[in-house]
N, C-alpha and C positions, 0 to 999 in steps of 0.2 A: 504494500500500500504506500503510496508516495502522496503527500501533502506538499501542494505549492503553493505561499501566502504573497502576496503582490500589494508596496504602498502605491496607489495610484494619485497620481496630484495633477491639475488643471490649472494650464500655464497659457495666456492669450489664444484663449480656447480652444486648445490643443492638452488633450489626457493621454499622461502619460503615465510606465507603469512601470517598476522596478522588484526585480523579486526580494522578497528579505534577504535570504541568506542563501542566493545563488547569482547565474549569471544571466536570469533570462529578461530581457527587456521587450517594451513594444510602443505604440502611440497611435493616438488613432483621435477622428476627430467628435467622435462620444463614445460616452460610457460601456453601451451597445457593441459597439464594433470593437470596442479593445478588448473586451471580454474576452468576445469569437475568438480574438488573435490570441489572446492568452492559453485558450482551452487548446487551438491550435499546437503553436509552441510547445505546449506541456505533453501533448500526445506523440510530441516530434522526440523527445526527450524520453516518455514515461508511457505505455500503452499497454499497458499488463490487465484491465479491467473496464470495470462501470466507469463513468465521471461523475463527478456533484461537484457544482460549484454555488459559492455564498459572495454574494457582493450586499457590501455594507458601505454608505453615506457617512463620512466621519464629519465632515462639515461643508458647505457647497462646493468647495476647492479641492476636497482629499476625500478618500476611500480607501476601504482594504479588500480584497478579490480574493479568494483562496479557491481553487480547485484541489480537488481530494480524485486519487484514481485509485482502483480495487477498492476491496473490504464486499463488503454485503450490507445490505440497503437493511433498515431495522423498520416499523412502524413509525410515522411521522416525521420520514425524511432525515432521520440523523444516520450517518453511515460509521461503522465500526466495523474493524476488523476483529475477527474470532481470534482469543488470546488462546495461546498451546499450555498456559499455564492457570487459566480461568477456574476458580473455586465457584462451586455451582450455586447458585442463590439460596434462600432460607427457603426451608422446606413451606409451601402456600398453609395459610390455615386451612382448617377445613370447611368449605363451602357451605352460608347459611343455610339451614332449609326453608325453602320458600310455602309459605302458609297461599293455601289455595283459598284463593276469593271467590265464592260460592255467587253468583248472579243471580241477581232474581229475575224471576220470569212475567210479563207480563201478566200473567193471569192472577199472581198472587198481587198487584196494583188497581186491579178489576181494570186496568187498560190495553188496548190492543192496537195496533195497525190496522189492524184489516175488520175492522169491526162497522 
């Protein structure tokens, strides 16, 4: 699973993007299209799985972009990779039992539909 986080900054309306702690760059003239270039790049680099990418608005001018590649997609869009060393969660309680709600029947109201 490779994670790539990107600060992007907006310079005479021109965004631009820098990786944190690599060597990939890009610029494009919105947010939109740098993205693409980004996800681009990063598969030119990294192509082993899914993608997920997160773009966040840090203030009009700057943003942070991270594209995530592999792992497995969880419920609600958060991706995690399967740890080889994972302790299994706390055993679930055991499941209430659900009290069955008895309906009343029309008849017992003396009303009906089709009366």
């Amino acid at each position: 699973m490779g994670v790539f986080t990107f600060v992007l900054r907006k310079s005479d309306g021109e965004w631009s993007a820098k990786q944190l702690s690599g060597d990939i760059e890009a610029s494009a003239s919105s947010t939109f299209d740098l993205q693409r270039r980004l996800v681009n790049c990063v598969l030119a680099v990294d192509n082993s799985g899914p993608v997920q990418s997160s773009f966040s608005l840090v203030s009009p001018s700057s943003a942070v972009f991270q594209v995530i590649v592999g792992g497995a997609v969880i419920a609600g869009g958060v991706v995690a990779a399967a740890a080889a060393d994972a302790t299994p969660a706390a055993e679930a309680a055991p499941a209430e039992k659900k009290e069955e709600v008895e309906e009343e029947e029309d008849e017992d109201l003396g009303l009906s539909l089709f009366d």
